[in-house]
gemmi code that builds the backbone of each chain (N, CA, C; Angstrom):
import gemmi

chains = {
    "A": [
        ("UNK", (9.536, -30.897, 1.401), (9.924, -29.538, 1.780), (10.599, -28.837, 0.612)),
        ("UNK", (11.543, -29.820, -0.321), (12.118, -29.059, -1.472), (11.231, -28.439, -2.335)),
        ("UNK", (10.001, -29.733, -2.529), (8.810, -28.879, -3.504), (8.261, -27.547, -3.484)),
        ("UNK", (7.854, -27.703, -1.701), (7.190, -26.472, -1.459), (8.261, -25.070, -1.301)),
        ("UNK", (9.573, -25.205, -0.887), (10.285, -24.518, -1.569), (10.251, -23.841, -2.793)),
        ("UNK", (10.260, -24.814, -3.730), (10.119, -24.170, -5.166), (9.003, -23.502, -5.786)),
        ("UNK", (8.094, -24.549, -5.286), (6.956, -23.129, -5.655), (6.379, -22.186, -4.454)),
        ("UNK", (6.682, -22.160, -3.629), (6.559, -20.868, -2.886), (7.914, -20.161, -3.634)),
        ("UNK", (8.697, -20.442, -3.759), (9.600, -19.202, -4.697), (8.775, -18.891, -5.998)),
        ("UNK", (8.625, -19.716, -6.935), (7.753, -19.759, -8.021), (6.393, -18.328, -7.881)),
        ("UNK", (5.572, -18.716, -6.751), (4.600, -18.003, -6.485), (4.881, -16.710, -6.541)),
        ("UNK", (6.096, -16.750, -5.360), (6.567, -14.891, -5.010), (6.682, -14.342, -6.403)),
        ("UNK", (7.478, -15.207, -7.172), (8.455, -14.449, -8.768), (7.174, -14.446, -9.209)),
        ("UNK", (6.363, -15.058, -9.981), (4.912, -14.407, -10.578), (4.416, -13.101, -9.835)),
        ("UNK", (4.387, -13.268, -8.117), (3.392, -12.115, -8.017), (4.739, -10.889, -8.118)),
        ("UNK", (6.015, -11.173, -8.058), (6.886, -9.709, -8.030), (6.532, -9.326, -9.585)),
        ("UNK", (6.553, -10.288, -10.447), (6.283, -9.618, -12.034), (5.377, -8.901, -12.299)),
        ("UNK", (4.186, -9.434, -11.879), (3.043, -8.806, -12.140), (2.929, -7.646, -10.999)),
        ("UNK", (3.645, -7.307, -10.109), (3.519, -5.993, -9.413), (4.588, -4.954, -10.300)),
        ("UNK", (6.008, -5.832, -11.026), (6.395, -5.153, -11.360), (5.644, -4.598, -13.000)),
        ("UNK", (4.931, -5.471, -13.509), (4.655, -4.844, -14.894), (3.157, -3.598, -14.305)),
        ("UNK", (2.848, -3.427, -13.121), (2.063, -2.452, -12.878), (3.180, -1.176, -12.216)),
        ("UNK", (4.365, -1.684, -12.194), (4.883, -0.977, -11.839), (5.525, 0.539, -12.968)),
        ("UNK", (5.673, -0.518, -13.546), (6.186, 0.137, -15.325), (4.906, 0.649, -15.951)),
        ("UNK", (3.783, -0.018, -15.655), (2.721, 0.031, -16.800), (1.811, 1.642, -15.626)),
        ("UNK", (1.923, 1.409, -14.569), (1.165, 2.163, -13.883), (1.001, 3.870, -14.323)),
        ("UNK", (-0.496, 4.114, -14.513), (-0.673, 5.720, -15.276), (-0.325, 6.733, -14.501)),
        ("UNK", (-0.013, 6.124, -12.967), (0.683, 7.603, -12.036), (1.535, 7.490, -11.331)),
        ("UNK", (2.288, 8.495, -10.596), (3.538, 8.384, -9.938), (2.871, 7.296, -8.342)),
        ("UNK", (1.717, 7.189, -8.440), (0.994, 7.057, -6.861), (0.895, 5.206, -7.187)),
        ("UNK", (0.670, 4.759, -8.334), (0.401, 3.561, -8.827), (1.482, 2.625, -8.813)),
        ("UNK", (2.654, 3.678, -9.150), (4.299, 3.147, -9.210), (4.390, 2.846, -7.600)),
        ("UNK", (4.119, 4.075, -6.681), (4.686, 3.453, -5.626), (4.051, 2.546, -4.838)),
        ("UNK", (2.846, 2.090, -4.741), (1.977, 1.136, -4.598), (2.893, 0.420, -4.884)),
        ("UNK", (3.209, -0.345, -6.495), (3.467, -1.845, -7.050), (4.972, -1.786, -5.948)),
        ("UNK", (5.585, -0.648, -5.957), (7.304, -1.225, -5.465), (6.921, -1.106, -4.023)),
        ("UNK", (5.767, -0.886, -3.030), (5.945, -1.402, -2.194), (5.178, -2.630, -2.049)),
        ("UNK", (4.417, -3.243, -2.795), (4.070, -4.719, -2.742), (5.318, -5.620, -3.112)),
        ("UNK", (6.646, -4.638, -4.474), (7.326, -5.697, -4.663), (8.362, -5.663, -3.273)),
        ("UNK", (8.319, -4.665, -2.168), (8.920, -4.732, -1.219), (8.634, -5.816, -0.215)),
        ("UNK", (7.688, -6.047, -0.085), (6.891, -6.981, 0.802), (6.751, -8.370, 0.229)),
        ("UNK", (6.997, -8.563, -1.314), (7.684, -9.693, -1.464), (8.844, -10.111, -1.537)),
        ("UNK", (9.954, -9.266, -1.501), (11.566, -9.225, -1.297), (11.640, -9.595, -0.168)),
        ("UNK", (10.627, -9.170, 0.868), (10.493, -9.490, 2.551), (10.031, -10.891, 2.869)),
        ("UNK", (9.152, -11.332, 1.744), (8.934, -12.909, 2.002), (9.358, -13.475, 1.443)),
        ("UNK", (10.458, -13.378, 0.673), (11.563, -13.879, -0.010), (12.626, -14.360, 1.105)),
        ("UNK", (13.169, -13.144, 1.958), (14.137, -12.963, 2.504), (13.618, -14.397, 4.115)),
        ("UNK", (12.205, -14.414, 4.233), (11.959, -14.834, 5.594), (12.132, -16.503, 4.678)),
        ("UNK", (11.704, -17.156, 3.162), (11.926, -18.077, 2.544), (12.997, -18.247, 2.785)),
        ("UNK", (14.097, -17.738, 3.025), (15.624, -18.082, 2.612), (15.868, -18.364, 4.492)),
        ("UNK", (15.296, -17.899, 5.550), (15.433, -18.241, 6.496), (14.910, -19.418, 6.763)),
        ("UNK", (14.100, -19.385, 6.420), (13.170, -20.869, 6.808), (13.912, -22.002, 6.270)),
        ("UNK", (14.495, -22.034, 4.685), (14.831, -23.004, 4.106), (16.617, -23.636, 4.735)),
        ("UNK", (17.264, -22.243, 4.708), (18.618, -22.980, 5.060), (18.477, -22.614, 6.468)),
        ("UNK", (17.721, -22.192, 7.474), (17.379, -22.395, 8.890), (18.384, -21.509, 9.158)),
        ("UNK", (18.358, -20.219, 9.170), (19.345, -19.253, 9.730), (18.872, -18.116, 10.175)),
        ("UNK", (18.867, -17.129, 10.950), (17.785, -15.825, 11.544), (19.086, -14.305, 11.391)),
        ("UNK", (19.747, -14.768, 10.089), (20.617, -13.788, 9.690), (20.128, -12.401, 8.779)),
        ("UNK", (18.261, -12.617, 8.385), (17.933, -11.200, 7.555), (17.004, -10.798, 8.232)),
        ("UNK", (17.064, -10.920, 9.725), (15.886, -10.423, 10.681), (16.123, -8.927, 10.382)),
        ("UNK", (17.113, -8.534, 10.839), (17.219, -6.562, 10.426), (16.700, -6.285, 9.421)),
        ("UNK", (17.166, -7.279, 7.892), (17.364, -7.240, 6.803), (15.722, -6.364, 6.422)),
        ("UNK", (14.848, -7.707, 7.526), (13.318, -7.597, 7.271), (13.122, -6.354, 7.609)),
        ("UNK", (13.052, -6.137, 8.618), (12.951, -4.520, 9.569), (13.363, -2.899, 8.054)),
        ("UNK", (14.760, -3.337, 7.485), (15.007, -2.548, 6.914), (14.362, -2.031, 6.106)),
        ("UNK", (14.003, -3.091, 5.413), (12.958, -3.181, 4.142), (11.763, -2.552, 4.535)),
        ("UNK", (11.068, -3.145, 5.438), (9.783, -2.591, 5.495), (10.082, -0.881, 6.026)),
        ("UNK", (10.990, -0.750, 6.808), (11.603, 0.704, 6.788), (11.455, 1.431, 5.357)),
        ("UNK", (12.358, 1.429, 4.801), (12.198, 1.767, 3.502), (11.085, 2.046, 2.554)),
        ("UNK", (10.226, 0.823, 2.590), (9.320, 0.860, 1.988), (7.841, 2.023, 2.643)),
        ("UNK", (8.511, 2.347, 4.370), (7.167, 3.182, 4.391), (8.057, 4.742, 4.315)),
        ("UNK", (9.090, 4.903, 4.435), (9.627, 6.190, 4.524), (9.830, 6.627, 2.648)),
        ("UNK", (9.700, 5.752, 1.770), (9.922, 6.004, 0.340), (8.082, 6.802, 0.121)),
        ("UNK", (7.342, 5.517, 0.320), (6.137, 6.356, -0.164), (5.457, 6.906, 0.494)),
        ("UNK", (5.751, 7.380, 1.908), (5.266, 8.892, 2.408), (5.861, 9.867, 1.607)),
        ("UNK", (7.117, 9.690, 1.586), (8.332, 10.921, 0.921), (7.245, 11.176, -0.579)),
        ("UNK", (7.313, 10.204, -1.430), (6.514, 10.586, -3.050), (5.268, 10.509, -2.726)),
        ("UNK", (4.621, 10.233, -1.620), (3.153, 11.056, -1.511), (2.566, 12.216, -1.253)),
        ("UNK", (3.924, 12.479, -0.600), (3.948, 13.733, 0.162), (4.317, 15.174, -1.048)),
        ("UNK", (4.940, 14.806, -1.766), (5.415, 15.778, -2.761), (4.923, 15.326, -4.502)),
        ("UNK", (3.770, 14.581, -4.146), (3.041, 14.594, -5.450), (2.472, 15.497, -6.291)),
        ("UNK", (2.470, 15.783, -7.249), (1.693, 16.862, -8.200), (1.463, 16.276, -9.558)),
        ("UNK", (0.625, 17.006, -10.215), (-0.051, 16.283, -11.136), (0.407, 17.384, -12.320)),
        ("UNK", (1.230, 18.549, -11.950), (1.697, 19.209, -13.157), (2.568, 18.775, -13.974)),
        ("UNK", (2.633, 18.775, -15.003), (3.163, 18.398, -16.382), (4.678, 19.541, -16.550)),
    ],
    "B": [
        ("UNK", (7.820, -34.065, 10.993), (7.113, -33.948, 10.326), (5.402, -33.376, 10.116)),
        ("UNK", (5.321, -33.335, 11.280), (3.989, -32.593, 11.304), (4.552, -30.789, 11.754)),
        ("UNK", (5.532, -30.373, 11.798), (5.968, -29.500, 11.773), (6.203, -29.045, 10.727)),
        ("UNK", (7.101, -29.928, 9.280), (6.941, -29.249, 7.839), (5.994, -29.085, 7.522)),
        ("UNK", (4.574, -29.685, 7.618), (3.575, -29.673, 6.941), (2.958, -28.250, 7.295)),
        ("UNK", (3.000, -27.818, 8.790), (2.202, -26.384, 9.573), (3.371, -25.459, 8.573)),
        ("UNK", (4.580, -25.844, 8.651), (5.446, -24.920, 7.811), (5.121, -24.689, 6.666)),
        ("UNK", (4.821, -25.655, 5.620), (4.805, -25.261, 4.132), (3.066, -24.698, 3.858)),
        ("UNK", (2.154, -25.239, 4.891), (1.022, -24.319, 4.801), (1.009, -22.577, 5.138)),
        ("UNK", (1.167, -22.349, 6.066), (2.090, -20.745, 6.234), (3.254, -20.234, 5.206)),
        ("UNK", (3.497, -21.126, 4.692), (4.782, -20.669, 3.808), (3.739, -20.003, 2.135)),
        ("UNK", (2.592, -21.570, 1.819), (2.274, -21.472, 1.009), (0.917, -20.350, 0.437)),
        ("UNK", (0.315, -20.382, 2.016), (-0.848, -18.968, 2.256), (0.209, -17.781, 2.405)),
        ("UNK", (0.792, -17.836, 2.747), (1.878, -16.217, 2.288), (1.755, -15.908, 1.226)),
        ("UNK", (2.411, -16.809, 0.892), (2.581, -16.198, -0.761), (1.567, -16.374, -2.015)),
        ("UNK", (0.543, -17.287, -1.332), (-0.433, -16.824, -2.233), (-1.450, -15.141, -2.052)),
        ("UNK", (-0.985, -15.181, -0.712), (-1.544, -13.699, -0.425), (-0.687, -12.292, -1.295)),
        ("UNK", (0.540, -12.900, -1.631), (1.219, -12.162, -2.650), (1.124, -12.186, -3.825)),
        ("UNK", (0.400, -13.140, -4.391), (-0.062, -13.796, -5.646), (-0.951, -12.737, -5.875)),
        ("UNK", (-1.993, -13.047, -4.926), (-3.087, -11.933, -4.434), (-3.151, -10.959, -5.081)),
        ("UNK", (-1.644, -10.023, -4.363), (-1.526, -8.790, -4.396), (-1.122, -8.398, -5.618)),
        ("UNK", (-0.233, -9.285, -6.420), (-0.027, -9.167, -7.757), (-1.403, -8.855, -8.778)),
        ("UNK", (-1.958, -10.437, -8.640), (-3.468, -9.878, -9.643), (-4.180, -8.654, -9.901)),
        ("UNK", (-4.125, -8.277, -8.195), (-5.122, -7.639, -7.933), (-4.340, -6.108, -8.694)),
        ("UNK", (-3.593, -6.473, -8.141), (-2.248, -4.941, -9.005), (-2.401, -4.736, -10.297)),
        ("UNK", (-2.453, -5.831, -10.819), (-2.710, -5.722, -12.534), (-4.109, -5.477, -13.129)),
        ("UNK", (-5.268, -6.235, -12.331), (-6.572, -6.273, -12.962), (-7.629, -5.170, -12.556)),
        ("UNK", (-7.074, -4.593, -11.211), (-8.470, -3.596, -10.855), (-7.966, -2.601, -11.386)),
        ("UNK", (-9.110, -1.132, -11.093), (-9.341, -0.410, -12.209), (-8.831, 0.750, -11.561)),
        ("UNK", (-8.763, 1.307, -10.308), (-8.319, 2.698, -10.408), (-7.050, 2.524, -8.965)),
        ("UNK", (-7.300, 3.557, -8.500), (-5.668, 3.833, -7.419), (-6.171, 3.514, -6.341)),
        ("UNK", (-7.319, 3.440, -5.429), (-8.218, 2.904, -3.761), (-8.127, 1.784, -4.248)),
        ("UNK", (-8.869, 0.467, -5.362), (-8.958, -0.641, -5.488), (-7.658, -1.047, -5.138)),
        ("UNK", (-6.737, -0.696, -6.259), (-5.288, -1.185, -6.085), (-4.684, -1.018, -4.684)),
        ("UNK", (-4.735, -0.403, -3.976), (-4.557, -0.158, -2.844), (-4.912, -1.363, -1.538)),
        ("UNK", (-5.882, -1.554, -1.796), (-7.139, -2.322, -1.166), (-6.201, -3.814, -1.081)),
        ("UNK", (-5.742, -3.941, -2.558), (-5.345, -5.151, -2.865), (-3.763, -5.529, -2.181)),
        ("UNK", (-3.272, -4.037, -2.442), (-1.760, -4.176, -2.036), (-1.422, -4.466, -0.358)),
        ("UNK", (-2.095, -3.880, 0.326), (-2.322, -4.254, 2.034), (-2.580, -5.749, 1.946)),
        ("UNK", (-2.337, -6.511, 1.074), (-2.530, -8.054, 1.791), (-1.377, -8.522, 2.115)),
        ("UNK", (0.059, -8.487, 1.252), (0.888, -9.222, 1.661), (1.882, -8.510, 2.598)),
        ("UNK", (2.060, -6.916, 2.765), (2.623, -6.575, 4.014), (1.630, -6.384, 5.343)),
        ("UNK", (0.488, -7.266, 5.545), (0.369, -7.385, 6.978), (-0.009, -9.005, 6.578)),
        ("UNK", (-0.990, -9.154, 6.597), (-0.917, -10.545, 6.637), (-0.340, -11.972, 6.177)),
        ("UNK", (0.340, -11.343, 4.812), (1.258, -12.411, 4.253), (2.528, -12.260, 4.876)),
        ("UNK", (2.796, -11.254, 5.324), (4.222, -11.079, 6.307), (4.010, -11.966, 7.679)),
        ("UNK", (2.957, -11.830, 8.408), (2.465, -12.729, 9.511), (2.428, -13.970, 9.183)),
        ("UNK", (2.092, -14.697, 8.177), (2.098, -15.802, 7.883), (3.913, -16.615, 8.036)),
        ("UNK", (4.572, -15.453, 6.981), (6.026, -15.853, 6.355), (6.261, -15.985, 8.125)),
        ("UNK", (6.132, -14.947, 9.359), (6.918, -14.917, 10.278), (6.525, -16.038, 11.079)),
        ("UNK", (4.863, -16.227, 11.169), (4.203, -17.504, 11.984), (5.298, -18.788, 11.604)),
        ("UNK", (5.243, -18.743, 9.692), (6.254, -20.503, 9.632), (7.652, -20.068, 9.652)),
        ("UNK", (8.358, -19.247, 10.023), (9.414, -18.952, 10.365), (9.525, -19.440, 11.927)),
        ("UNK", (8.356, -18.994, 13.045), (8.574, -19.249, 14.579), (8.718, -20.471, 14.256)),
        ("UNK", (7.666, -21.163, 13.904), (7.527, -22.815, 13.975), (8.340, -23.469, 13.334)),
        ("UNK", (9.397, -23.203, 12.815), (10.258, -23.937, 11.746), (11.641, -24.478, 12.965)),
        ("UNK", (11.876, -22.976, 13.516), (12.424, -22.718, 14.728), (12.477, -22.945, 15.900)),
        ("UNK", (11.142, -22.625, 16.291), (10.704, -24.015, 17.149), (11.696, -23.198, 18.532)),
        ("UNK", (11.300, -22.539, 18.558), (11.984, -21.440, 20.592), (11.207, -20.495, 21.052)),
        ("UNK", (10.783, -20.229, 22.101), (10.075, -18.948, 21.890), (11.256, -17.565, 22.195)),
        ("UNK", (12.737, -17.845, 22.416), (13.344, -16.947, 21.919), (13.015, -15.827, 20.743)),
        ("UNK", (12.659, -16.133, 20.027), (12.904, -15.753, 18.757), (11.184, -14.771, 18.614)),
        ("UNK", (10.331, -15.199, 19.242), (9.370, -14.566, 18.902), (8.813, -13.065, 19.188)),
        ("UNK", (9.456, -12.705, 20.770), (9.266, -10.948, 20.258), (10.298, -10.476, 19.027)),
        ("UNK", (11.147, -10.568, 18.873), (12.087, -10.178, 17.636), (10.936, -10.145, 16.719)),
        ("UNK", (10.213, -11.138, 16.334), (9.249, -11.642, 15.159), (8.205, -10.396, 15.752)),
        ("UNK", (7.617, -10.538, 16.520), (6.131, -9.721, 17.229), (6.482, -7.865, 16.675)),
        ("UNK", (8.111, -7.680, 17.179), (8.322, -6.440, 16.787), (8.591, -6.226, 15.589)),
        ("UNK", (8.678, -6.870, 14.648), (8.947, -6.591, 12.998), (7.630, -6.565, 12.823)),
        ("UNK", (6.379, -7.240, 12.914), (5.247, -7.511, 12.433), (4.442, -5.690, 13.283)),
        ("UNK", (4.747, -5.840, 14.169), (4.148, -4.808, 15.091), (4.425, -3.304, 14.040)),
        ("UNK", (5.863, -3.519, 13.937), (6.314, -1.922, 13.393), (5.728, -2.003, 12.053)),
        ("UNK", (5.725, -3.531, 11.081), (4.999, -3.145, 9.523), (3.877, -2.883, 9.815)),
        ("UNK", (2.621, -2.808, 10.624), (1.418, -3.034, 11.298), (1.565, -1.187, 11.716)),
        ("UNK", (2.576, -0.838, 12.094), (1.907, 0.637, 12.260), (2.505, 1.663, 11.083)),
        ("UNK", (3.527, 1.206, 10.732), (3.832, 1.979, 9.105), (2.727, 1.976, 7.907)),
        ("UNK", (2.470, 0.219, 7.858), (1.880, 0.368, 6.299), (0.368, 1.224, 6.775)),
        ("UNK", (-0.723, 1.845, 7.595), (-1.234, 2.616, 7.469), (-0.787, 3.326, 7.061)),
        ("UNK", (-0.350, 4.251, 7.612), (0.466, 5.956, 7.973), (0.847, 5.679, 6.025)),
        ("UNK", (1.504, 5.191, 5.463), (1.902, 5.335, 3.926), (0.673, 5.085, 3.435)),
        ("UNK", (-0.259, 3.728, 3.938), (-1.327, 3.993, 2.942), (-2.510, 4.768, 3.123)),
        ("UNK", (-2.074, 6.121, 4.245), (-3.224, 6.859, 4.254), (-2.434, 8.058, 3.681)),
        ("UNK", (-1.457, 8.132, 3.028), (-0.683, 9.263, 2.849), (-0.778, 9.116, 1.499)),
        ("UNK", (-0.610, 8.065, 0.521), (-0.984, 7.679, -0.419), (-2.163, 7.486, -1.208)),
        ("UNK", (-3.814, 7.437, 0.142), (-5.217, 7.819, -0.642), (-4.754, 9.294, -0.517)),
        ("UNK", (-4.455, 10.061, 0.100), (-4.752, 11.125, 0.582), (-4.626, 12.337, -1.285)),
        ("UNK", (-3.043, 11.406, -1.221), (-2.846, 12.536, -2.286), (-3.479, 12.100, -3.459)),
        ("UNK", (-4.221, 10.605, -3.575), (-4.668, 10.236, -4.657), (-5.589, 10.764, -4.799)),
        ("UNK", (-6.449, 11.251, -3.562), (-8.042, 11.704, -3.715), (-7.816, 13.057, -4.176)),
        ("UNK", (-6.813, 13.637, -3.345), (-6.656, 15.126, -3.881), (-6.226, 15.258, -5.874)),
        ("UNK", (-5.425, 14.504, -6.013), (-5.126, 14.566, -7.479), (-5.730, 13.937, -8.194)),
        ("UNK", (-7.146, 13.855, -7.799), (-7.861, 12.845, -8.856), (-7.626, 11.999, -9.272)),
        ("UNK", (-7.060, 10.616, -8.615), (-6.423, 9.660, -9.280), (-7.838, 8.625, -9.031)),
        ("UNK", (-8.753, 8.933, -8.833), (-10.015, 7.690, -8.643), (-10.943, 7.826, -9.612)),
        ("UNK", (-11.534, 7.170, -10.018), (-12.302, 7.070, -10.575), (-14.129, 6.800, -9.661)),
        ("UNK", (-14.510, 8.358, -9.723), (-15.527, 8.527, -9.188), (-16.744, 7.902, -9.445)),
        ("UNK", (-17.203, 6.972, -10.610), (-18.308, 6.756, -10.846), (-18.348, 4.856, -9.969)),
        ("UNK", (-16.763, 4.356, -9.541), (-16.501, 3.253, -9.069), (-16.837, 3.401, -7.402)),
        ("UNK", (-17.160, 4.778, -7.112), (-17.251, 4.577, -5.330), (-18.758, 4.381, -5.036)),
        ("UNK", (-19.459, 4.201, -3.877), (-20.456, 3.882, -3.454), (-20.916, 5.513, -2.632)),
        ("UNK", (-19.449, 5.606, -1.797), (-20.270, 6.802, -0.771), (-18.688, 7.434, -0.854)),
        ("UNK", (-18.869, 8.888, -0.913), (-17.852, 9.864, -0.907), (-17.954, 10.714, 0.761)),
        ("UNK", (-17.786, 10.341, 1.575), (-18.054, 11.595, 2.650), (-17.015, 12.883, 2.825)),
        ("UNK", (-15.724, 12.558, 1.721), (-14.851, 13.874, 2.210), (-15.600, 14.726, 1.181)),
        ("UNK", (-16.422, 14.157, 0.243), (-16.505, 15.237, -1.044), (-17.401, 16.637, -0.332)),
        ("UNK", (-18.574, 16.156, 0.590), (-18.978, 17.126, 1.017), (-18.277, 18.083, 2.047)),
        ("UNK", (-17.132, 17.566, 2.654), (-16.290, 18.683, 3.209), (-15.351, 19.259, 2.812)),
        ("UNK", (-15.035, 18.473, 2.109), (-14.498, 19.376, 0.716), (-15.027, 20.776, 0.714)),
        ("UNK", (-15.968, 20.217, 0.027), (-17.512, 21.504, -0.701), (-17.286, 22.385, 0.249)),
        ("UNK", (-17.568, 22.236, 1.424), (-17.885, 22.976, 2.805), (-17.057, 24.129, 2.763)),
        ("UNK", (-15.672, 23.215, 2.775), (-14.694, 24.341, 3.495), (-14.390, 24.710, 2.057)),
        ("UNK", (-14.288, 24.408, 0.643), (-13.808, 25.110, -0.055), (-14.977, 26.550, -0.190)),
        ("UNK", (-16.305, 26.458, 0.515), (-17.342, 26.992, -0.011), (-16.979, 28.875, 1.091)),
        ("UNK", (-16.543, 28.091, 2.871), (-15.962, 28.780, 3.455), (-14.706, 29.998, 3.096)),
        ("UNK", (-13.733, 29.181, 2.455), (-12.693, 29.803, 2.158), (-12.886, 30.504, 0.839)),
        ("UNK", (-14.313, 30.477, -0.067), (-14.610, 31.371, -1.061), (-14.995, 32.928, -0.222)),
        ("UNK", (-16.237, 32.374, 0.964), (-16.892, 33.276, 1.482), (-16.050, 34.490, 2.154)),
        ("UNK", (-14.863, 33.834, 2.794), (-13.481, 34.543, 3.323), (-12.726, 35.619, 2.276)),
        ("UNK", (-13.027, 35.157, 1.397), (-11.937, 35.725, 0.014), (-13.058, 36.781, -0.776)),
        ("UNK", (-14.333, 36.468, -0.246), (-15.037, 37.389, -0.996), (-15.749, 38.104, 0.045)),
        ("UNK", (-15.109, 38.813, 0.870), (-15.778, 39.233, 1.943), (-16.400, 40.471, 2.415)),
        ("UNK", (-15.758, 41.614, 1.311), (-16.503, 42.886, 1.192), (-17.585, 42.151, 0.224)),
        ("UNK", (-18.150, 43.613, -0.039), (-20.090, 43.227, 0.055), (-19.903, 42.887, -1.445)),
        ("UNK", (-18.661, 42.269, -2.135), (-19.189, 41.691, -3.751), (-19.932, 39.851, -3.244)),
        ("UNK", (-20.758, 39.970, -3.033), (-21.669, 38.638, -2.613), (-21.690, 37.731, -3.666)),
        ("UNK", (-20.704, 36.572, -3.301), (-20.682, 35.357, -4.720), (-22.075, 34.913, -4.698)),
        ("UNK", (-22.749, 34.822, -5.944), (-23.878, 33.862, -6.140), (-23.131, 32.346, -5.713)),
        ("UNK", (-24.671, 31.787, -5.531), (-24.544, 30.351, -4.704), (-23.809, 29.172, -6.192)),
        ("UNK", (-23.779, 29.399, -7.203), (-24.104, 28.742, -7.910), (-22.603, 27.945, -7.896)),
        ("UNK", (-21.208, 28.208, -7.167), (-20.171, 27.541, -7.374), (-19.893, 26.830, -6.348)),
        ("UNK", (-20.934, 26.065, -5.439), (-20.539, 25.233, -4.518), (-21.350, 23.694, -5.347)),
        ("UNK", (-22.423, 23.992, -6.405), (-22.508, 22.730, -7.011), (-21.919, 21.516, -7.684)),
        ("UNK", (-20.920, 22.134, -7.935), (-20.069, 21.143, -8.797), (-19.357, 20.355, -7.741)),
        ("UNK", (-19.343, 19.306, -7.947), (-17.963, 18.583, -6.741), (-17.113, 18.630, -7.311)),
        ("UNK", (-16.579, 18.295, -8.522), (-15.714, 17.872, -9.293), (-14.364, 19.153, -9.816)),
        ("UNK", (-15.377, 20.857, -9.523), (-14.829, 22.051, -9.712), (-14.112, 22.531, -8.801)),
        ("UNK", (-14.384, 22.226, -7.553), (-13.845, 22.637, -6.323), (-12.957, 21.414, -5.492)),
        ("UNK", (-11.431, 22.344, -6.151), (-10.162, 21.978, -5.631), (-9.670, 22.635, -5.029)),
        ("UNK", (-9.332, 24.029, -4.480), (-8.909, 24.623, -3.493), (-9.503, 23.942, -2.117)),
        ("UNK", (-8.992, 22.901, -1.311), (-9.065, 22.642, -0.334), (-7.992, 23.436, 0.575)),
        ("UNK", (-8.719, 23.739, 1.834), (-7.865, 24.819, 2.651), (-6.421, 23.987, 2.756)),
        ("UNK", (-6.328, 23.315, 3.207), (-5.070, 22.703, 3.716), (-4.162, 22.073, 2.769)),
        ("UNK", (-4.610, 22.288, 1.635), (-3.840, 21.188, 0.937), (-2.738, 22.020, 0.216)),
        ("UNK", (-1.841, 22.017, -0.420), (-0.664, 22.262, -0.530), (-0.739, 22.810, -1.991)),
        ("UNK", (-0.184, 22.021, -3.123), (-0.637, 22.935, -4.621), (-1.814, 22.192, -4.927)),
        ("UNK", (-2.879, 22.975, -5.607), (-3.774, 22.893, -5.950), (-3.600, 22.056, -7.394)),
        ("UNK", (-4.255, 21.233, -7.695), (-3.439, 20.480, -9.088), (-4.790, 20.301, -9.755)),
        ("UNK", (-5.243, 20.765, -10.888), (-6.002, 21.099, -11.861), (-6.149, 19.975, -12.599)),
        ("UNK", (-5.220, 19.565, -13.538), (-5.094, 18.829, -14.764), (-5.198, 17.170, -14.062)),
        ("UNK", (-6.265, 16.393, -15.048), (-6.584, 15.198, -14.850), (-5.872, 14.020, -15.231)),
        ("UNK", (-5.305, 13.062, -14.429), (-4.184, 12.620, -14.816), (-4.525, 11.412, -16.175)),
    ],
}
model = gemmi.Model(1)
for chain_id, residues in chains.items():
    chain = gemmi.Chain(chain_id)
    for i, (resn, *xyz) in enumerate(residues, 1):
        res = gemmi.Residue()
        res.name, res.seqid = resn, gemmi.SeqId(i, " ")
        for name, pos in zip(("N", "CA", "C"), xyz):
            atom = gemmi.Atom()
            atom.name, atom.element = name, gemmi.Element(name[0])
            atom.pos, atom.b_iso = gemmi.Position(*pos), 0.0
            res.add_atom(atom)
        chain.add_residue(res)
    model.add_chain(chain)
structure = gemmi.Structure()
structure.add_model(model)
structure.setup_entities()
């Protein structure tokens, strides 16, 4: 169980990097918010990892919040996108 | 022990579905692909994390709590990721020669072709010749600022 611990953490941190270097690297404001809500949804299976491992149901809201966030952020910058310079 | 094992398989298809979403974030080519890719780990890699979360737990206490987190990411992440093609298609963020079939392009055309006919409505009669282009016609009725420049 410790193993798979570690690399299921392992896994998440590769895929948060590589959402985050599309996050930085991304050519539009629409690309950015894509990567930070994938890296939201791995902060979220991060958070359900940390339940599972020390057996506690203390970031159930935590989860809720997040994914909150993550859909009220990129309606908000979809909604008021423009492509003027 | 046959309980860690259902656990670390759900644990470990999660997050490769986030793995997933990473690659796919970095390697495809325009803003729909990427998209395509990013919907894996907030519905189904979240279902997974919550499936080896029930079973770790082991009550069925605990499982509408679980049903309603999964339920509410399940009706959000549309609604953002249709709010998100929406403005991508409008601002040209795709790369048109990567799609197969366009069906808004022709209503596009339509109504931008309408809302010319409206605007030109005493007898100066537009020639037909500016409903050909798809690519020219951005005044869509409904849409908000019209955005020109290619990103």
């Amino acid at each position: 169980m410790t193993t798979v611990t570690y690399l299921v953490g392992g896994i998440l941190g590769i895929a948060a990097a590589l959402a985050l270097y599309r996050a930085v690297r991304g050519p539009s404001i629409l690309d950015r918010v894509l990567a930070l809500d994938v890296v939201l949804a791995i902060i979220g299976a991060a958070l359900v990892l940390d339940m599972v491992v020390n057996r506690h149901l203390d970031h159930l809201i935590l989860l809720v919040a997040v994914s909150l966030i993550g859909f009220v952020g990129s309606v908000t910058v979809a909604r008021f996108v423009t492509d003027r310079k | 022990m046959v309980q860690d094992v259902i656990v670390s398989v759900l644990l470990i298809g999660g997050a490769l579905m986030s793995l997933a979403a990473g690659i796919g974030l970095t390697r495809f080519p325009d803003l729909l692909s990427r998209m395509h890719a990013a919907t894996k780990p907030q519905v189904l890699g979240l279902l997974l994390f919550l499936l080896a979360l029930a079973v770790e737990n082991g009550s069925w206490v605990l499982v509408p709590i679980l049903v309603l987190c999964w339920i509410f990411q399940l009706l959000t992440s549309p609604v953002s990721a249709h709010m998100v093609g929406r403005a991508g298609y409008r601002t040209r963020h795709l790369q048109r020669e990567l799609l197969t079939l366009d069906e808004l392009d022709d209503i596009v055309a339509k109504a931008a072709d309408e809302v010319d006919g409206r605007a030109a409505g005493d007898d100066r009669a537009r020639t037909a010749g500016t409903a050909g282009s798809p690519a020219g016609q951005d005044d869509s009725p409904t849409a908000g600022p019209p955005d020109r420049s290619e990103a």
